[in-house]
C-alpha positions in Angstrom: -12.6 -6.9 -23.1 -11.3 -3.4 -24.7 -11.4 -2.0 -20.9 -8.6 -4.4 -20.1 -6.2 -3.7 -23.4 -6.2 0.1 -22.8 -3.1 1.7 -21.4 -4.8 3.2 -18.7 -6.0 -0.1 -17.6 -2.3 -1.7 -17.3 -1.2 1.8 -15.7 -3.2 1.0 -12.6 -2.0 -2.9 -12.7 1.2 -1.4 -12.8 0.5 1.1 -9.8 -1.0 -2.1 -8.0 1.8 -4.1 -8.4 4.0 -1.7 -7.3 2.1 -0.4 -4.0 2.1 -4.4 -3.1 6.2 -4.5 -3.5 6.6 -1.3 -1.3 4.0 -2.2 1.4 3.6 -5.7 1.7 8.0 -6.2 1.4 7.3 -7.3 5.2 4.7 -10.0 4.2 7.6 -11.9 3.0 9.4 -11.8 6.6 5.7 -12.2 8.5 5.0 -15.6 6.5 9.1 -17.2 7.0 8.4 -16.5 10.9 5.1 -17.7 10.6 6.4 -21.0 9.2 10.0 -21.2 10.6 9.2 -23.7 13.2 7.3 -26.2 10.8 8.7 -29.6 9.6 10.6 -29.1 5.9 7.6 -31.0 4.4 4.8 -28.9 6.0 6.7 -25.5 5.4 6.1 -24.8 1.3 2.2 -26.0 2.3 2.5 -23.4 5.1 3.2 -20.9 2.7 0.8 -21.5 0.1 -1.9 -21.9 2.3 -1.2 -18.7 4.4 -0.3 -16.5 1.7 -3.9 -17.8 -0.4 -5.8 -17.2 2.7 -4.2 -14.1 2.7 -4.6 -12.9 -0.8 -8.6 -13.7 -0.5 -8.9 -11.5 2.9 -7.0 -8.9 1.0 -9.3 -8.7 -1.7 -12.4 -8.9 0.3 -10.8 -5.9 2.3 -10.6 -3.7 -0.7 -14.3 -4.9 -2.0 -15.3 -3.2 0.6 -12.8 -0.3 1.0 -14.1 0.8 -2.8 -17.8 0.6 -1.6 -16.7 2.7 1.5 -14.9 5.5 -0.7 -18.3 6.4 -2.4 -19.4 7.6 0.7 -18.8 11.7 1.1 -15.6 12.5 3.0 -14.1 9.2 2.8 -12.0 10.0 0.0 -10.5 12.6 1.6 -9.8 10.5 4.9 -8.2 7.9 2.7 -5.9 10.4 0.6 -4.8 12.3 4.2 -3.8 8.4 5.2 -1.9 7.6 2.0 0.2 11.0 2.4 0.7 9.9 5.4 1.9 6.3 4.9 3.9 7.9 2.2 5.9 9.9 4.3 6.3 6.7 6.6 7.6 4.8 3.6 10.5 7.5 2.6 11.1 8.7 6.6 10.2 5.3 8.2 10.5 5.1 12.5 13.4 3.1 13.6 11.2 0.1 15.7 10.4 -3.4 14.4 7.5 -5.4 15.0 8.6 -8.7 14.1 9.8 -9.6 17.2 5.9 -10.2 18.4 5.7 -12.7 15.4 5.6 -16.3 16.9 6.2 -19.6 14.8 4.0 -22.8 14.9 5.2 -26.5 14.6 1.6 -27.0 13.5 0.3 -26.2 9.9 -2.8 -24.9 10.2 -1.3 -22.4 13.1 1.4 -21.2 11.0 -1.3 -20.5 8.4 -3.4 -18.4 10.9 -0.4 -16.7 11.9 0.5 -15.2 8.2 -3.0 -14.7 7.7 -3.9 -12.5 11.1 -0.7 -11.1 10.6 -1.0 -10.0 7.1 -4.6 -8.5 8.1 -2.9 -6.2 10.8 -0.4 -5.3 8.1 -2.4 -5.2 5.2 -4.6 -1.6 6.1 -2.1 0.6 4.2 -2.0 -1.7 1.2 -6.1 -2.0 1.0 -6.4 1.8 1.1 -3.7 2.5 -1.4 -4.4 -0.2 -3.7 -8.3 0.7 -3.4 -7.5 4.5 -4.2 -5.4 3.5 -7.3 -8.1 1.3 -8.7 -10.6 3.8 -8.1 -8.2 6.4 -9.8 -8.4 3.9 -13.0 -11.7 5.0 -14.1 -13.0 1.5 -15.3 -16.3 1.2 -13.6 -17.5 -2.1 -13.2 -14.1 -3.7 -13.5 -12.4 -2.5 -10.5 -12.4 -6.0 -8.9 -10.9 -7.9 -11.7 -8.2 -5.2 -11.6 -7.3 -5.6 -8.5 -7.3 -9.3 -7.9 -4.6 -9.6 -11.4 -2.8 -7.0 -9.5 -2.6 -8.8 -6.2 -1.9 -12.2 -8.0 1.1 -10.8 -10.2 2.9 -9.0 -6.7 1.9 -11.8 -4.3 4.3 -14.3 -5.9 7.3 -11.4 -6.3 6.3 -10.5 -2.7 6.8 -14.0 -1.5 9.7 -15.3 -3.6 11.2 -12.3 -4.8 11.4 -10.0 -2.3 15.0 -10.5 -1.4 15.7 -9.6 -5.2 13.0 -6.4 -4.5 14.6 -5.6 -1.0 18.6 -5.6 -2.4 17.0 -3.6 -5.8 15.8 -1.2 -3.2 18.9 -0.8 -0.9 20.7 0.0 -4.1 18.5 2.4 -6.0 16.8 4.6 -3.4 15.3 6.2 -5.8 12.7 3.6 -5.9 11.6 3.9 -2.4 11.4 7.3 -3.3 8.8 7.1 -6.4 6.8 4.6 -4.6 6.1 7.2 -1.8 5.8 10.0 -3.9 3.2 7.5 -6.2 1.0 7.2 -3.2 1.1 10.9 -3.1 0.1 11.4 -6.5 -2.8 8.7 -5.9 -3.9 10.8 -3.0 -4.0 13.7 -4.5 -6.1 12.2 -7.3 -8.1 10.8 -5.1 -9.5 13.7 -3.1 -11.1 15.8 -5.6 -12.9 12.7 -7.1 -14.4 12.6 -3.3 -18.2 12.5 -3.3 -18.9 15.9 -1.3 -16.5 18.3 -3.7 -18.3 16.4 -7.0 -21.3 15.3 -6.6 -24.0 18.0 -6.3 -26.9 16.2 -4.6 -24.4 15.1 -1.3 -24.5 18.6 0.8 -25.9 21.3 -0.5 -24.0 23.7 1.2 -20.3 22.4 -0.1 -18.6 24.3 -3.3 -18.8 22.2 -6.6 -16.1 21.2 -8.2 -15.7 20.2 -11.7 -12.9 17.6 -11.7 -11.6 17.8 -15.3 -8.4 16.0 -16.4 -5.8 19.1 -15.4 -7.6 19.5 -11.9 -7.1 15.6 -11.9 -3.1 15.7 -12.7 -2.6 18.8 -11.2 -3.8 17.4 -7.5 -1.8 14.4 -8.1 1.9 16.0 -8.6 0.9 18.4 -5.6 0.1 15.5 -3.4 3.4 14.0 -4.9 5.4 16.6 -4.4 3.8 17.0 -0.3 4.6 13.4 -0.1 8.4 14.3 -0.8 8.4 17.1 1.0 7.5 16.0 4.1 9.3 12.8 3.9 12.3 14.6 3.4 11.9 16.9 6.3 10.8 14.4 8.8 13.7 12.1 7.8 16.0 15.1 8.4 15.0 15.3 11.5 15.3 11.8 12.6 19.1 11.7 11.4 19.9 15.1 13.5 18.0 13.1 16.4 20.5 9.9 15.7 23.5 12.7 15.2 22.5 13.7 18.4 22.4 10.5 20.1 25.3 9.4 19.2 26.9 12.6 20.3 25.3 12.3 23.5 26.5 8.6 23.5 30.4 9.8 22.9 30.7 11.7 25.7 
């Protein structure tokens, strides 16, 4: 029980809960287009049913997305792919996929719907939320971490996320440290892979010694790369819409 009163332990609940929010927002829209088309009194069991069946896929996802990072190389995949949906979350493309969501007047097809759905849309979640429970450094109790986390932002996710969505619209900043968090977990995350610090994977690779300052220090730089290239890339999409519209005035 002393691994789950320690602050490092609620740190990564925290980081859980707030990689859900960011990523999973759209859940909230998936599930109401899932179930718009159901009867009033079949539309609350809709959504309780599709977002359960979508909480347990979830965590069976990242139960095996932690196996899968303890293979060499992995690591480093999955911290190049959370930059990456980092930068997506501060410069994000202009297109909608919601469109291709289709309703169901029947219960158990709405539930399908929020569930298939919510797998398609769930692969940036399960690697994020894998790499910050790995980053937690409880062994053994990775799980348990992860499934509180999931059960605390599922219900914000589902019933709050207009509250989250208007919070975000007004302070950007929060977009902002949510991208640059999934930098930080990145860079945390790559020189804990397998090949760099383990010295019985390949024998040819360089050692490293991850030590607390290697740890931090690869975080803020994977922060700060997250920022930096979100910034630049959403430059350039509002000089492309700048020139757009330019094109469009004349």
């Amino acid at each position: 029980m002393a691994e789950f009163i320690t602050p490092a332990f609620w740190i990564a609940v925290g980081q859980i809960i707030m990689i859900d929010i960011l990523l999973g927002g759209d859940n909230a829209v998936v599930i109401a287009l899932a179930c718009r088309k159901l009867p009033g009194n079949l539309r609350t069991k809709g959504i309780l049913w599709g977002t359960a069946g979508a909480i347990v896929l979830r965590v069976i996802l990242i139960f095996f997305a932690l196996q899968l990072l303890a293979i060499p190389f992995l690591k480093i995949v999955g911290a190049l792919l959370l930059v990456w949906i980092g930068v997506k979350l501060l410069a994000p493309e202009p297109e909608d996929d919601h469109g291709n969501i289709q309703g169901s007047d029947k219960l158990w097809g709405a539930v399908k719907t929020v569930i298939v759905a919510d797998l398609v849309m769930s692969i940036d979640n399960v690697i994020a939320i894998a790499g910050a429970a790995g980053n937690a450094g409880h062994e053994g109790h990775t799980m348990p971490l992860v499934i509180f986390g999931l059960l605390v932002s599922i219900p914000i996710i589902v019933w709050g996320s207009q509250l989250v969505i208007k919070l975000m619209d007004r302070f950007p900043i929060i977009i902002t440290l949510g991208g640059m968090l999934l930098g930080w977990i990145a860079g945390s995350m790559l020189v804990t892979d397998p090949a760099l610090v383990n010295p019985d994977t390949i024998a040819s690779m360089p050692k490293l010694v991850v030590t607390d300052t290697i740890k931090y220090a690869a975080g803020i730089a994977g922060a700060l790369l997250v920022l930096a290239l979100g910034k630049i890339i959403a430059a350039r999409h509002a000089a492309a819409d700048d020139n757009k519209a330019g094109a469009t005035s004349d």
